[in-house]
SERO-4910 file (N, C-alpha, C, O; in steps of 0.05 Angstrom, whole numbers):
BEGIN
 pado doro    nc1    nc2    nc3   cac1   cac2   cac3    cc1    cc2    cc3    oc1    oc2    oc3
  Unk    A   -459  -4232    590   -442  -4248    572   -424  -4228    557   -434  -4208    547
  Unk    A   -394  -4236    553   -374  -4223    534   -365  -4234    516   -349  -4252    518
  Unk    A   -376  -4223    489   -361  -4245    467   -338  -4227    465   -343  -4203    462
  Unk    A   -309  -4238    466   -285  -4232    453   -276  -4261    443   -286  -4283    445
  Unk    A   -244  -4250    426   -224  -4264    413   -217  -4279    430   -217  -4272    453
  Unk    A   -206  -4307    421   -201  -4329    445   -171  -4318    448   -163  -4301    432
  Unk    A   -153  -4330    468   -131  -4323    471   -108  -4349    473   -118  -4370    464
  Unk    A    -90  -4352    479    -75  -4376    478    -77  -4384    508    -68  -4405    516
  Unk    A    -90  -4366    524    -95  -4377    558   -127  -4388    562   -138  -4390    584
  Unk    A   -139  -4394    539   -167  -4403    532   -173  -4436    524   -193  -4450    526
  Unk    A   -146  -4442    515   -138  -4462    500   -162  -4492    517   -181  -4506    509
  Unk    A   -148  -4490    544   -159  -4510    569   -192  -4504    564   -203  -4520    549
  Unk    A   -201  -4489    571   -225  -4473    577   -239  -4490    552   -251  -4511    555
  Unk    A   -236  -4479    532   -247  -4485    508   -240  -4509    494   -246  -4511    470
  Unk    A   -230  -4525    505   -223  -4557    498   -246  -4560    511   -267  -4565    498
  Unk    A   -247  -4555    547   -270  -4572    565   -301  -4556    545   -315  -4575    540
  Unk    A   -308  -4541    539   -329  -4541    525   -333  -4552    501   -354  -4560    491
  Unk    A   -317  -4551    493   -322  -4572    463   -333  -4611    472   -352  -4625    467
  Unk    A   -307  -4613    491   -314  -4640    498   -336  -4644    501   -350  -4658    486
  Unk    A   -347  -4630    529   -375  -4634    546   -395  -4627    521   -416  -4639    519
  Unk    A   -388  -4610    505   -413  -4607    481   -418  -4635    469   -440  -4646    471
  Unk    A   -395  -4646    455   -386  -4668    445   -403  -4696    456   -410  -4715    442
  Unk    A   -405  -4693    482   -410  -4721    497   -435  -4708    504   -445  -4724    520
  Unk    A   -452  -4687    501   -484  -4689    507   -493  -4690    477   -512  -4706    474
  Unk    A   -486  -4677    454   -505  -4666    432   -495  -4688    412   -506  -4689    390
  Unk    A   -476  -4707    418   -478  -4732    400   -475  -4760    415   -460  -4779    409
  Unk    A   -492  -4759    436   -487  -4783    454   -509  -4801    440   -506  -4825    440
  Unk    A   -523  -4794    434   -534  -4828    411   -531  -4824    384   -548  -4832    367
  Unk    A   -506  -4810    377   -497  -4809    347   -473  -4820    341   -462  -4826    320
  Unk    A   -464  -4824    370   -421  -4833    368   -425  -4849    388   -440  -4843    407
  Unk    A   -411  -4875    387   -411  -4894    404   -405  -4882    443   -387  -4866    448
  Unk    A   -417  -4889    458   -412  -4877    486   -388  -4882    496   -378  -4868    514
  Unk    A   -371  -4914    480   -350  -4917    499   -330  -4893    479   -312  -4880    491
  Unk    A   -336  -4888    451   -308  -4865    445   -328  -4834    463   -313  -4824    479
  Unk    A   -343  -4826    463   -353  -4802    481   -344  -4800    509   -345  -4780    524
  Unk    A   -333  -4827    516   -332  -4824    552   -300  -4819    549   -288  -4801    562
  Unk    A   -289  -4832    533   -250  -4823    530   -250  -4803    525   -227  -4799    517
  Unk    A   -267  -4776    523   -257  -4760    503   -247  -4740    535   -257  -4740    557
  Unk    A   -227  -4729    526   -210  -4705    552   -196  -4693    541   -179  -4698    525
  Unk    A   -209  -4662    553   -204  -4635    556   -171  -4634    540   -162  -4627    517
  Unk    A   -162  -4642    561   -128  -4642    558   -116  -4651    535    -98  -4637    524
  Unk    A   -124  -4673    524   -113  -4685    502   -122  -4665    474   -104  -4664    457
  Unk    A   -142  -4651    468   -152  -4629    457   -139  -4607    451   -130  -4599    430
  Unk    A   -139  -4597    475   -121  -4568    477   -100  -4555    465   -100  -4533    455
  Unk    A    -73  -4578    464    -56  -4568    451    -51  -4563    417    -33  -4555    403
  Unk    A    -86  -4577    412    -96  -4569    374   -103  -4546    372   -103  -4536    349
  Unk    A   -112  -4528    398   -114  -4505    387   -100  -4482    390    -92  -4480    413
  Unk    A    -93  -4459    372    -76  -4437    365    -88  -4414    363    -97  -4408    340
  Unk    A    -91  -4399    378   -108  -4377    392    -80  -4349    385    -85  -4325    389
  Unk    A    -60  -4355    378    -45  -4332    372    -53  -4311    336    -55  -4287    331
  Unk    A    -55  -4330    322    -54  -4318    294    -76  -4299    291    -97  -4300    303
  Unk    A    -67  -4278    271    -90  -4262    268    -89  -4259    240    -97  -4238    230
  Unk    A    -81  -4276    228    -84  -4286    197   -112  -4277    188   -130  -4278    206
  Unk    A   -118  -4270    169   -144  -4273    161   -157  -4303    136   -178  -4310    125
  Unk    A   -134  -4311    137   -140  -4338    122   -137  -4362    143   -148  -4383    138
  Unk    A   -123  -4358    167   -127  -4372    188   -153  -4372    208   -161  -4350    213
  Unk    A   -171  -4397    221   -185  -4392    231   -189  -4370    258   -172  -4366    275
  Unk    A   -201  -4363    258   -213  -4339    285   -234  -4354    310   -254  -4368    308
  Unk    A   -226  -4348    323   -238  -4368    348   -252  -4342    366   -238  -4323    372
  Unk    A   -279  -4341    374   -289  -4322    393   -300  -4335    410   -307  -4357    403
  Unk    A   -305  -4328    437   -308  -4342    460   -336  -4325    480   -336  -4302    489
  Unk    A   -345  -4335    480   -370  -4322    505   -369  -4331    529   -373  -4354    536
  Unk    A   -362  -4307    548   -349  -4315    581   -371  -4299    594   -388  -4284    586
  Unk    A   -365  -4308    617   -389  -4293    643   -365  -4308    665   -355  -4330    670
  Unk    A   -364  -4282    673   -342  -4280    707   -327  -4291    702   -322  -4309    718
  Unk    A   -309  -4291    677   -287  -4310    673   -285  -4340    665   -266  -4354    660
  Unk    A   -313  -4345    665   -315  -4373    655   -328  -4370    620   -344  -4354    609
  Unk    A   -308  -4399    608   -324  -4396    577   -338  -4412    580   -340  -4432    594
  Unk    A   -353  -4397    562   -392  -4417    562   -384  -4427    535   -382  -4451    536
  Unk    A   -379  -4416    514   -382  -4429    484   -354  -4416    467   -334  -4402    473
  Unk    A   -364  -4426    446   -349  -4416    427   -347  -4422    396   -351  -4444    385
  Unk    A   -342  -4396    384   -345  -4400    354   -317  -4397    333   -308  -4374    329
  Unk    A   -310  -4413    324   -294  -4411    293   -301  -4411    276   -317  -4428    268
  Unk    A   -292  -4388    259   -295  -4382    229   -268  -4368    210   -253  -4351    218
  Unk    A   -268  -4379    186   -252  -4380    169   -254  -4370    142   -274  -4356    139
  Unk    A   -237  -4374    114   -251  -4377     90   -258  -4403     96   -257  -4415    118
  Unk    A   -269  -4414     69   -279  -4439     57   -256  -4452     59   -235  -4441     51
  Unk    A   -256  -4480     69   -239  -4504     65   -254  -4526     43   -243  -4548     40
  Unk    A   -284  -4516     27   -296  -4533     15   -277  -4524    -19   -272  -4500    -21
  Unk    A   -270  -4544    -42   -261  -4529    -61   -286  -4517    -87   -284  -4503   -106
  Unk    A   -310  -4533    -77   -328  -4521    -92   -347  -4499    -82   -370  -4494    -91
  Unk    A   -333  -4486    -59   -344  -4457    -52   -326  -4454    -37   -322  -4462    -15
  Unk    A   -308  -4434    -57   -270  -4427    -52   -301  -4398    -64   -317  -4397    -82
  Unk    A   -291  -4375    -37   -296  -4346    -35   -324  -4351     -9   -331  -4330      3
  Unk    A   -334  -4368     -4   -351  -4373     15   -328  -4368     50   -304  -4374     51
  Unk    A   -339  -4360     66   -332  -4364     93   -342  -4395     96   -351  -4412     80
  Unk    A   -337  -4394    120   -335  -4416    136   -337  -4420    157   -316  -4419    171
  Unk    A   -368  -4426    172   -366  -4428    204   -366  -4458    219   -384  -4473    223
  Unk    A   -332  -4460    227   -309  -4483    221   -329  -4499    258   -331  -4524    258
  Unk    A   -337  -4489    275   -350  -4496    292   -364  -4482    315   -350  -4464    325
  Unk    A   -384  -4485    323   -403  -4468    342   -414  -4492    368   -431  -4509    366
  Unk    A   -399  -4486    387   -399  -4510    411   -403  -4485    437   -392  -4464    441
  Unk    A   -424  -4500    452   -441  -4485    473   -440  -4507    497   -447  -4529    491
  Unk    A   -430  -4502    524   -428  -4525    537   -462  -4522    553   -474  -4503    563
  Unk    A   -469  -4549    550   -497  -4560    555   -509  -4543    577   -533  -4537    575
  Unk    A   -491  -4532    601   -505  -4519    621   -508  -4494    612   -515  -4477    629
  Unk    A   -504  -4484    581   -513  -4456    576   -531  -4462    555   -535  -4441    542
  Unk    A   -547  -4484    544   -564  -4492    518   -580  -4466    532   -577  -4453    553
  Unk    A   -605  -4464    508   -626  -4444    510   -623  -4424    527   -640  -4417    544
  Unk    A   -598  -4411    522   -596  -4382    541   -589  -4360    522   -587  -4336    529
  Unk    A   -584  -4369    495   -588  -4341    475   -558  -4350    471   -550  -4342    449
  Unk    A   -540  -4362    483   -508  -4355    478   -501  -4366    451   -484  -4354    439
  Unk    A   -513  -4387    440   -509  -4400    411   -513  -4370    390   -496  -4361    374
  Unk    A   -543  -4356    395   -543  -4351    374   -528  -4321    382   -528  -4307    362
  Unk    A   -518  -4309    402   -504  -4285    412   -472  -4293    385   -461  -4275    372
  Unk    A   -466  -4313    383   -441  -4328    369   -444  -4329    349   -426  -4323    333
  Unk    A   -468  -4338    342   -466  -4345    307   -478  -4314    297   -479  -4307    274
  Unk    A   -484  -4299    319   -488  -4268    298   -456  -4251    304   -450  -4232    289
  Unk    A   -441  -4259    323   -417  -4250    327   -405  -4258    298   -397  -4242    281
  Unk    A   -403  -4302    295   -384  -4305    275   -393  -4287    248   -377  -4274    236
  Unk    A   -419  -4289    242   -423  -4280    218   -414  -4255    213   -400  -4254    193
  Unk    A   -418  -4228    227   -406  -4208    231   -370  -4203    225   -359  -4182    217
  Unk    A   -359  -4223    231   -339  -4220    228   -332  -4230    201   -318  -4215    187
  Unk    A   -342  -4256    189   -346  -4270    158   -342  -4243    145   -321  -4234    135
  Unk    A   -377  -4226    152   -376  -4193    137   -359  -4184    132   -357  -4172    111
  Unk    A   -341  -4184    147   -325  -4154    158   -299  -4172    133   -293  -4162    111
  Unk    A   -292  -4191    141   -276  -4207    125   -277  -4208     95   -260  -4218     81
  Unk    A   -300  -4197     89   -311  -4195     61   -317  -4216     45   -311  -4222     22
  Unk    A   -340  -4233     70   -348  -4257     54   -379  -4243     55   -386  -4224     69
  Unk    A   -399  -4263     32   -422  -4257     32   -433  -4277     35   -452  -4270     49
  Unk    A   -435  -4304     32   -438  -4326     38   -424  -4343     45   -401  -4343     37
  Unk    A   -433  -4365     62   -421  -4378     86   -436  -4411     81   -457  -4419     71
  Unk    A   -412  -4425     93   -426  -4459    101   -415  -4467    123   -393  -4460    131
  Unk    A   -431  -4485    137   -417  -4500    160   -425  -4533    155   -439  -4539    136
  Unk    A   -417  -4548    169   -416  -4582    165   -428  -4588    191   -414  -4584    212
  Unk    A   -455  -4598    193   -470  -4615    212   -467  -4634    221   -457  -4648    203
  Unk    A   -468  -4648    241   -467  -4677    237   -487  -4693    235   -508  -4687    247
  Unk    A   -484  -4717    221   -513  -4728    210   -529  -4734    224   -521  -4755    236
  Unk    A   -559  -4725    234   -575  -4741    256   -570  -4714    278   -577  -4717    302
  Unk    A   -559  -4691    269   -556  -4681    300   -574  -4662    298   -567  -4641    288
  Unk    A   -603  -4667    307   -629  -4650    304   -631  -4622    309   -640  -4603    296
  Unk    A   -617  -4628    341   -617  -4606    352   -596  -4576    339   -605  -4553    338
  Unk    A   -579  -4580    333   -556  -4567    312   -581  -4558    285   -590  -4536    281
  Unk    A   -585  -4578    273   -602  -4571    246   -621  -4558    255   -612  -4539    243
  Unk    A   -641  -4550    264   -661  -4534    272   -649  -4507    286   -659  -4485    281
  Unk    A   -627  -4511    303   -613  -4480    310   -609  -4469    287   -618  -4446    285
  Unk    A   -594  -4480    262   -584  -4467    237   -601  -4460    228   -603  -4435    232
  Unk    A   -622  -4470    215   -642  -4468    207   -664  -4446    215   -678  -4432    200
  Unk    A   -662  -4446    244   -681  -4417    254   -662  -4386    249   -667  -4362    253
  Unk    A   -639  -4403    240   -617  -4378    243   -603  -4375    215   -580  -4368    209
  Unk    A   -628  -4384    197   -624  -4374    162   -599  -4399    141   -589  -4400    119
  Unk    A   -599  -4410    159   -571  -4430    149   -604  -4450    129   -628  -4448    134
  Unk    A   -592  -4467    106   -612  -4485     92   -586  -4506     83   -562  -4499     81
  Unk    A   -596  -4531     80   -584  -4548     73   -577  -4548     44   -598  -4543     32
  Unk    A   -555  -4553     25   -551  -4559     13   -553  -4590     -6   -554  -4593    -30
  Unk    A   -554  -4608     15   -549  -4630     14   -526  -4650     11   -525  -4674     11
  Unk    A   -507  -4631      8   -481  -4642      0   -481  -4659     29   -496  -4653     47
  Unk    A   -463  -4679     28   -461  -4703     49   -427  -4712     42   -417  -4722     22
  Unk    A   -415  -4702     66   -389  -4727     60   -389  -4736     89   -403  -4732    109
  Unk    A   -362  -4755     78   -349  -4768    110   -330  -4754    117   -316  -4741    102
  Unk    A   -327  -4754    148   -293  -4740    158   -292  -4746    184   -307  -4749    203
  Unk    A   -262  -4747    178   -251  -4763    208   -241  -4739    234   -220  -4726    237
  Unk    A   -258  -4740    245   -253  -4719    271   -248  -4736    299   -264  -4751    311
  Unk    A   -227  -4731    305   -218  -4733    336   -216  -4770    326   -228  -4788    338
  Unk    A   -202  -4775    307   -195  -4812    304   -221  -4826    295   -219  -4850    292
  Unk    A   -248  -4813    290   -269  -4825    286   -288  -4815    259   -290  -4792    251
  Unk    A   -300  -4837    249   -317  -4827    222   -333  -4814    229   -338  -4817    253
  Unk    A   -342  -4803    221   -367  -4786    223   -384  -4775    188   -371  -4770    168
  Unk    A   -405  -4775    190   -427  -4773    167   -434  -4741    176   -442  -4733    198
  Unk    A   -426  -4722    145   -433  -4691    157   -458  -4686    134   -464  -4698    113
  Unk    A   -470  -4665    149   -485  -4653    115   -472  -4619    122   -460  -4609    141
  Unk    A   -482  -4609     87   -467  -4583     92   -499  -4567     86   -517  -4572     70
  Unk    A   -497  -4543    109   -503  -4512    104   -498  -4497     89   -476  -4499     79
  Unk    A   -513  -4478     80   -499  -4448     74   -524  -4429     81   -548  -4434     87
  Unk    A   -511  -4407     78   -528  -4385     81   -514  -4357     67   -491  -4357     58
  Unk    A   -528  -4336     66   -519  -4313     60   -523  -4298     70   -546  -4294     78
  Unk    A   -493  -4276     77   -491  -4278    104   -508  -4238    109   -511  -4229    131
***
């Protein structure tokens, strides 16, 4: 496995893993008929793989023979009551690589870079009910806060709780 920086020729690649993440790890959390619309293509052109902003998100990608298996974004804080916190904005592993080490190969990549960015503590946003997610964090130093909002991702509500950790 190679974790590098995603690129703007990743864009495809890393839509189809988010999706396929999307439609196994919340398929009895989000209705099936919006999980079965969801496509690659319509995705893609949200993401921006050129900037190397450091207030802009950073996208890293874990490939084998050219194919991406996963991928991680991280940022500052978009929360305003932990403005100096990082932010790990999402960590999506496509299902045919679960339990192969590549999640947490990412979330010690993103944090590493948080570091380097000169954050010391970090949060990410769960989604509510998603077990499997909460127990990865969790073995991997993240604790709940409890904070809970709503937010509308991809046209749909969704119920989050928030993380943090230090990093």
């Amino acid at each position: 496995m190679h974790l590098r920086p995603a690129q703007p020729e990743d864009a495809l690649a890393v839509a189809r893993v988010h999706v396929r993440s999307w439609q196994a790890a919340y398929r009895t959390l989000l209705p099936d008929d919006y999980l079965d619309q969801l496509r690659p293509e319509d995705r893609a052109p949200h993401y921006n793989f050129t900037t190397r902003d450091p207030q802009k998100p950073y996208t890293i990608v874990a490939a084998e023979e050219g194919i991406i298996q996963s991928f991680a974004t991280a940022a500052p804080s978009r929360d305003s009551d932990l403005r100096g916190h990082g932010e790990l904005y999402a960590l999506y592993v496509d299902p045919v690589y679960w339990n192969q080490g590549v999640g947490v190969a990412l979330i010690t990549a993103a944090r590493t870079y948080l570091v380097q960015s000169g954050f010391q503590q970090a949060l990410l946003w769960v989604l509510t009910g998603n077990l499997r997610a909460e127990r990865f964090y969790e073995r991997n130093g993240w604790t709940t806060d409890d904070h809970h909002r709503t937010v509308t991702l991809w046209g749909i509500d969704v119920e989050e709780v928030r993380y943090l950790s230090v990093l």
